[in-house]
N, C-alpha and C positions, 0 to 999 in steps of 0.2 A: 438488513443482513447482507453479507457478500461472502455468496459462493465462488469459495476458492480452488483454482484451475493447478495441477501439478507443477512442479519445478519445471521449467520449459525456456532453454541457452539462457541461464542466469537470471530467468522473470519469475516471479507471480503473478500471475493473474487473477483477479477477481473482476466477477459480474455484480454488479450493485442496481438496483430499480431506477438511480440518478444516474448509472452511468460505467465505466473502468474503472477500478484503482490496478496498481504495480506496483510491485514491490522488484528492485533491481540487487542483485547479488554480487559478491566476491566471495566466491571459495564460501560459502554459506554464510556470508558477513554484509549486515545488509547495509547498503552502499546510498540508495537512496528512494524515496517514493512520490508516488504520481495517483494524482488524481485528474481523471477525465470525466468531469462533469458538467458538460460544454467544453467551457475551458480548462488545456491541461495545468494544473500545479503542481509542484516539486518542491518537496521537502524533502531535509536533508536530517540524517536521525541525533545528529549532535547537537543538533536544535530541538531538538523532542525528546529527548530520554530515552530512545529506541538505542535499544543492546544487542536486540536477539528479535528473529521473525515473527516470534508471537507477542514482542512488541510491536513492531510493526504492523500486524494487522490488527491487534485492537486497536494501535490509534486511529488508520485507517476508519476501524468500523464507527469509533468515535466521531471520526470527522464527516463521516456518514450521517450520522443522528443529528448531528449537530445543524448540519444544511436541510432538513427535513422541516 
């Protein structure tokens, strides 16, 4: 699960037990996301089917479960 941190200059932030995820904005349009679980990755959401922030963080939380 990833307790998620306020809007804060264009970020999301989440706390995850593996690590950061981020979610990056434009005007509320989510632009790209990052996972710091060691190492950082970056996905970009036209690659993912992410339309909107709460896609975003499910797939986020997905990709969570999935490295578990």
């Amino acid at each position: 699960m990833i307790n998620w941190l306020d809007i804060k200059d264009n970020h999301i932030e989440g706390i995850s037990p593996r690590g950061r995820v981020c979610i990056r904005l434009a005007k509320d349009k989510v632009m790209s996301m990052y996972t710091m679980f060691g190492n950082t990755n970056k996905y970009m959401p036209s690659e993912h089917g992410v339309s909107s922030i709460s896609d975003a963080k499910y797939m986020l939380e997905e990709l969570l479960r999935s490295k578990n």
